[in-house]
N, CA and C atoms as a LAMMPS dump frame, in Angstrom:
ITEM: TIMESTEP
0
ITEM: NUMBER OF ATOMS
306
ITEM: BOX BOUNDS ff ff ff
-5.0000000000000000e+02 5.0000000000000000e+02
-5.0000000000000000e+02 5.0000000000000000e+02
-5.0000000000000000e+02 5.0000000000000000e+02
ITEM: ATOMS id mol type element x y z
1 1 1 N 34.137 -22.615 28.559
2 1 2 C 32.984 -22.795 27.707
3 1 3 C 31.91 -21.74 27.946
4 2 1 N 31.538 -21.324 28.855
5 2 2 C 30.218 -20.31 29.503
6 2 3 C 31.288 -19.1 28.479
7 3 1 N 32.254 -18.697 28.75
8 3 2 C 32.447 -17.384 28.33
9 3 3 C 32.61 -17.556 26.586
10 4 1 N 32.715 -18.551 25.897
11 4 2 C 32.19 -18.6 24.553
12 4 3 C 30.596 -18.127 24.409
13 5 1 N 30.11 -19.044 25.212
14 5 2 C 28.598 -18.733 25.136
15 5 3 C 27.78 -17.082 25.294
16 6 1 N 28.583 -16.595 26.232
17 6 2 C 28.434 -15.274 26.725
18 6 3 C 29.121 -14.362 25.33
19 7 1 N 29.962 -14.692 24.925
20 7 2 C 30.468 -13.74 23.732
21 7 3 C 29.082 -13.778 22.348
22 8 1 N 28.704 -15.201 22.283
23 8 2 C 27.74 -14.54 21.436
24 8 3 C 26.115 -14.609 21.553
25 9 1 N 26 -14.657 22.769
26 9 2 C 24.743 -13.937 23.086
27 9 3 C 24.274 -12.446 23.003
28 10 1 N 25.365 -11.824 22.588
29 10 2 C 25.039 -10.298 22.797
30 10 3 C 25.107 -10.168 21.085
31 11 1 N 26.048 -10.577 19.857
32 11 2 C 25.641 -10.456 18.942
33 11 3 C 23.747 -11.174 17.98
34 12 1 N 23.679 -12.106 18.656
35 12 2 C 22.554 -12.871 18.599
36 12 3 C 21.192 -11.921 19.109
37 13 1 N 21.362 -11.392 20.324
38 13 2 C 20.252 -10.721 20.529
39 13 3 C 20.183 -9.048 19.664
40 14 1 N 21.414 -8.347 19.319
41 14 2 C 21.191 -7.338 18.464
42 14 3 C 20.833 -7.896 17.227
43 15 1 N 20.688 -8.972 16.516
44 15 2 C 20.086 -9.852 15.129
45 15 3 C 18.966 -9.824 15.491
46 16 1 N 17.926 -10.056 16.576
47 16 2 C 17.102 -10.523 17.049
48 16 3 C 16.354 -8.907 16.916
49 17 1 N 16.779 -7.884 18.005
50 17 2 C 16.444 -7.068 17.836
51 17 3 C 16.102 -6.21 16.218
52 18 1 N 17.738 -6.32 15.621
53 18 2 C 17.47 -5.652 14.399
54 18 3 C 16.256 -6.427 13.717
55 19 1 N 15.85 -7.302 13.307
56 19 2 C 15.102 -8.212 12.592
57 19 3 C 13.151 -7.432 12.999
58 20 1 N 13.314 -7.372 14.075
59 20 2 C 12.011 -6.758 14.927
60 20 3 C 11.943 -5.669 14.925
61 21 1 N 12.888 -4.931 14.129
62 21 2 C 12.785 -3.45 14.49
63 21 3 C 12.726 -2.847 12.625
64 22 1 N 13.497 -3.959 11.878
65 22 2 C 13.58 -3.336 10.44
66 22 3 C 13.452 -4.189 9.187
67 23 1 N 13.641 -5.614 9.819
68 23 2 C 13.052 -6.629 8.713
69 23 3 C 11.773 -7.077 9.082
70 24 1 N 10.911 -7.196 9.828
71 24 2 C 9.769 -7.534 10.001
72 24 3 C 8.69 -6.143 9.491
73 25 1 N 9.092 -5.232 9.877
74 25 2 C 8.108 -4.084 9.547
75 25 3 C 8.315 -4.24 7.933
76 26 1 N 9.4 -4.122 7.435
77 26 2 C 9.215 -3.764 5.923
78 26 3 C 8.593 -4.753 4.843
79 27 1 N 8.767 -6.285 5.444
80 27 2 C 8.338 -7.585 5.295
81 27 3 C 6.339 -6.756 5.213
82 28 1 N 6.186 -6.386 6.322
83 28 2 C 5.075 -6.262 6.569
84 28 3 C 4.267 -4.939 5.398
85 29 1 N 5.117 -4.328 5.2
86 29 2 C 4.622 -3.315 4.373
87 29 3 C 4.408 -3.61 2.957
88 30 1 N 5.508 -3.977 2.642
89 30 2 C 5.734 -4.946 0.834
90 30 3 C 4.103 -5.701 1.095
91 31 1 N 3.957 -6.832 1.968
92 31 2 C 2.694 -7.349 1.947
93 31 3 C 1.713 -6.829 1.402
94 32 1 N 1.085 -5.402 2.508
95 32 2 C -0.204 -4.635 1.985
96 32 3 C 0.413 -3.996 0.797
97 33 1 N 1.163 -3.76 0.407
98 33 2 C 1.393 -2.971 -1.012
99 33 3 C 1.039 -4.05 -1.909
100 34 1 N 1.458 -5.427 -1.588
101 34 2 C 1.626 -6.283 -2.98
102 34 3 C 0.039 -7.077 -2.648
103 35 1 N -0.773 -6.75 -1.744
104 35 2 C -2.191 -7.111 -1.701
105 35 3 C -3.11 -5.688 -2.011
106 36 1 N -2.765 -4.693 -1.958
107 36 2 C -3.346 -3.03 -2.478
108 36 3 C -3.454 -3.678 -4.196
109 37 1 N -2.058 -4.191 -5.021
110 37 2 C -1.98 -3.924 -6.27
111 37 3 C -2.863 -5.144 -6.815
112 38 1 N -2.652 -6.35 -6.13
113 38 2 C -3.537 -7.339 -6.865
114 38 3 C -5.182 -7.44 -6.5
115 39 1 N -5.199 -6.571 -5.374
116 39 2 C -7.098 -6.158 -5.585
117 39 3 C -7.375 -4.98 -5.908
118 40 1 N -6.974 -4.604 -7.478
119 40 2 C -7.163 -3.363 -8.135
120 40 3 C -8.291 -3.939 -9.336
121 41 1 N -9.16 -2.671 -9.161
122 41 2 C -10.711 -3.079 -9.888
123 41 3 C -11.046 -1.821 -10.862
124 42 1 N -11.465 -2.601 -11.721
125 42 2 C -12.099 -1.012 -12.853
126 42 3 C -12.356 -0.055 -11.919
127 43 1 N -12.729 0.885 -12.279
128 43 2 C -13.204 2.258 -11.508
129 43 3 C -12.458 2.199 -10.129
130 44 1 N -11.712 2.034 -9.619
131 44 2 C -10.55 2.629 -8.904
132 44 3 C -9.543 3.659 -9.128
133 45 1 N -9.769 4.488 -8.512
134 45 2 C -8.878 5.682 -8.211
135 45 3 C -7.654 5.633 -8.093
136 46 1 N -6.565 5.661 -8.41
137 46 2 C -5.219 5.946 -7.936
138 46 3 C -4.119 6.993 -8.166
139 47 1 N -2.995 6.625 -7.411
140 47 2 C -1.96 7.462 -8.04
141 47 3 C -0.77 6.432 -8.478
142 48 1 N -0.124 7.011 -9.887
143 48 2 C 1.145 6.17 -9.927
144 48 3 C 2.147 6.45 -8.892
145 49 1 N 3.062 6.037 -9.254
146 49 2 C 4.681 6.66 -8.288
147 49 3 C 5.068 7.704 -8.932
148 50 1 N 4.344 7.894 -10.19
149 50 2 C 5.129 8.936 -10.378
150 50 3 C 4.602 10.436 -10.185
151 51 1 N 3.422 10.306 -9.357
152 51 2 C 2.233 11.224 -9.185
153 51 3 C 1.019 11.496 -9.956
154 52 1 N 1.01 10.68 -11.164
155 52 2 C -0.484 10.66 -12.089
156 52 3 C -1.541 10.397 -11.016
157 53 1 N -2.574 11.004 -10.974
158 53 2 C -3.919 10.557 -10.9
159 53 3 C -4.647 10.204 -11.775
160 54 1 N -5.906 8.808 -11.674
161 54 2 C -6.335 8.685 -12.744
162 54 3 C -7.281 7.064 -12.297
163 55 1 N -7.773 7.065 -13.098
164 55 2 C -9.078 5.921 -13.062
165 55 3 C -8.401 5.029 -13.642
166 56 1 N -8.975 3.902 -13.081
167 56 2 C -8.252 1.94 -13.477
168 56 3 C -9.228 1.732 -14.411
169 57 1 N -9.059 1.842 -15.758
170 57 2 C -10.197 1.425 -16.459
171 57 3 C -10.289 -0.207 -17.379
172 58 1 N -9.051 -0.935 -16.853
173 58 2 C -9.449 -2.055 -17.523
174 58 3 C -8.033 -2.893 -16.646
175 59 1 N -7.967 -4.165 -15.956
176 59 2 C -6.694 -4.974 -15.327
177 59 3 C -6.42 -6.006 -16.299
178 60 1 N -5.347 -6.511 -16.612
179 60 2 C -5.131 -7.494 -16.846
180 60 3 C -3.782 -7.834 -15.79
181 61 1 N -3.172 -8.954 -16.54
182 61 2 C -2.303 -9.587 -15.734
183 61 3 C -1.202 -9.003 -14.387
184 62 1 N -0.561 -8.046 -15.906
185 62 2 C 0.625 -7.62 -15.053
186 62 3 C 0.382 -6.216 -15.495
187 63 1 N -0.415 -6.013 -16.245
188 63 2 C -1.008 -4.061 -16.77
189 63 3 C -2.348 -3.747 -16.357
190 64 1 N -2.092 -2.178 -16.35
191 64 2 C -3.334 -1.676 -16.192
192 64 3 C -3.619 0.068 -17.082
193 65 1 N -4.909 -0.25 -16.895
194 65 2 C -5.01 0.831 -18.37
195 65 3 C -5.849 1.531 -17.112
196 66 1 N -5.053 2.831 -17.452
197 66 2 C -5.431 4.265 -16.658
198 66 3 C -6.368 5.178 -17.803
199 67 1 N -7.231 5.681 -17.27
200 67 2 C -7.661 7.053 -17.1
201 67 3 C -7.415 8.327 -17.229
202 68 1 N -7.248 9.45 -17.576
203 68 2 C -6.268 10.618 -16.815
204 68 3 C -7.106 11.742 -17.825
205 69 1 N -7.318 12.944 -16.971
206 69 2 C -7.576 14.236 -17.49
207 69 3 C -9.271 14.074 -18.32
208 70 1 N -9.291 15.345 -18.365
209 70 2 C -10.859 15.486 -18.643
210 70 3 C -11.098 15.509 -20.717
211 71 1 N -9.968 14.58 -20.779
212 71 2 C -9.597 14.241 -22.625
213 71 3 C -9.788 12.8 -22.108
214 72 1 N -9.962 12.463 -20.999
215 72 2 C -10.265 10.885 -20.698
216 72 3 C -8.973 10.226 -21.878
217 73 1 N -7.964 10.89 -21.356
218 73 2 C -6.563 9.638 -22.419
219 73 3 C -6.557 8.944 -21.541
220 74 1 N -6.057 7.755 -22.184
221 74 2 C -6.033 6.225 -21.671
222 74 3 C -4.468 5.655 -21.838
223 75 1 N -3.662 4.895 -21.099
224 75 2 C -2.169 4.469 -21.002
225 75 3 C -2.694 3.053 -20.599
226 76 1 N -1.607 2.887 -20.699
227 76 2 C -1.312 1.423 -19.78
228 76 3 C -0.121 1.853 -18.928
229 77 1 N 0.386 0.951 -18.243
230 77 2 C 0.779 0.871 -16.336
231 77 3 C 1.141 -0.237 -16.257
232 78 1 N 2.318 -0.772 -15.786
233 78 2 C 2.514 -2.179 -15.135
234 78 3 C 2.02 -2.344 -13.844
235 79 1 N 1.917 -2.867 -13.047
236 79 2 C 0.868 -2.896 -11.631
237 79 3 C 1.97 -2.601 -10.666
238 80 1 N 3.265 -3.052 -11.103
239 80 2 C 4.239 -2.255 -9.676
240 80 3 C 4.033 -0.713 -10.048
241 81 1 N 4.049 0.104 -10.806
242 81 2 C 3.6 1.47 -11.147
243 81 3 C 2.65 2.276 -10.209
244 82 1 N 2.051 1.447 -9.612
245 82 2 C 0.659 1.569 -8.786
246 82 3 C 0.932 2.282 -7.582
247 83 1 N 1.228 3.211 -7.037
248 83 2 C 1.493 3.994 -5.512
249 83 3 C 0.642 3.73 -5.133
250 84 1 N -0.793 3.957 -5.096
251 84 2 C -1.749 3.839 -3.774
252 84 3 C -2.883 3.723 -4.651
253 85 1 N -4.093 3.261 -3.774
254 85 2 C -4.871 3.531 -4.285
255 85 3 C -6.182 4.495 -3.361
256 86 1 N -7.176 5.351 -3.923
257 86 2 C -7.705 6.637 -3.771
258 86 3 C -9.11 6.677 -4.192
259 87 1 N -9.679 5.938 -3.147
260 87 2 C -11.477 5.877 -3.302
261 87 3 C -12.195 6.866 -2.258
262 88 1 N -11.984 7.694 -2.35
263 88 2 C -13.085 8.856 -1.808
264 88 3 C -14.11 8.656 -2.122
265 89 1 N -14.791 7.832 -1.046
266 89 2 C -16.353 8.113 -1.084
267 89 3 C -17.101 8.878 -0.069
268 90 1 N -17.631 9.737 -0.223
269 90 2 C -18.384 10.601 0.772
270 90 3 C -19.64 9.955 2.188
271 91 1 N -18.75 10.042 3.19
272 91 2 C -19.607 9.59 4.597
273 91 3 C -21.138 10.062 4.884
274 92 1 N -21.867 9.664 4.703
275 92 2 C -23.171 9.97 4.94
276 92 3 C -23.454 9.965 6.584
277 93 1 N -23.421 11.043 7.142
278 93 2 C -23.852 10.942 8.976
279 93 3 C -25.263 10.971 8.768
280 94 1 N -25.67 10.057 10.213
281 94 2 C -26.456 10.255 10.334
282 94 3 C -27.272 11.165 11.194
283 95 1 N -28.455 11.006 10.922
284 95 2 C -29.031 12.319 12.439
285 95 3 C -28.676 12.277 13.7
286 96 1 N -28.593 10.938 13.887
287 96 2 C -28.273 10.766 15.47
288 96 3 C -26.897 11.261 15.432
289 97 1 N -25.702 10.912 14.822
290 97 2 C -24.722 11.46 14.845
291 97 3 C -24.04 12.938 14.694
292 98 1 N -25.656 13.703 13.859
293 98 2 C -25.345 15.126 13.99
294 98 3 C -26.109 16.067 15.494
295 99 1 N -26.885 15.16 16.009
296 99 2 C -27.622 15.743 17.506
297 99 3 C -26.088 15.576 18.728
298 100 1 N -25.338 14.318 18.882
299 100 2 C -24.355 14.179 19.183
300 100 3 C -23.09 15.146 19.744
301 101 1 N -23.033 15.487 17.942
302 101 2 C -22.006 16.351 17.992
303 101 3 C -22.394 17.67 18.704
304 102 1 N -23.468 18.503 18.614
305 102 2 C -23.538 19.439 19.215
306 102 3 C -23.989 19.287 20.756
């Protein structure tokens, strides 16, 4: 009986391992991606997947109406479409932080 037990303890702990090493991380990533797309707000910046840049100018459900180019054309987008999103806002230092640095 022990050497049944011993035979699959070693497949059990490489499950264990794999799971911690490649289903938990990706589990974890899908998450912030699928919480990035459902807190998408007018005037947000992004890129599609397919490399557009362009302004979120209106959400609804499962679409979103982009922005793009200085003709300000306007599309729609399904929200998995969504690669990232891209709010550059400029850091204001302060004084104390520029005496600091030098």
């Amino acid at each position: 009986m022990p050497a049944n037990i011993q035979g699959l303890i070693l497949p059990i702990a490489f499950l264990v391992i794999f799971y911690f090493l490649a289903i938990r991380p990706q589990q974890k990533r899908e998450k912030q991606v699928r919480e990035m797309r459902e807190a998408l707000r007018a005037g947000d910046k992004i890129i599609t997947i397919g490399g557009i840049y362009g302004k979120v100018v209106k959400v609804k459900e499962d679409i979103v109406t982009v922005e793009v180019g200085p003709d300000k054309v306007k599309f729609d987008i399904t929200k998995w479409a969504v690669g990232s999103v891209v709010n550059k806002k400029p850091v204001k230092k302060d004084s104390t932080e520029k005496k600091d640095e030098k």
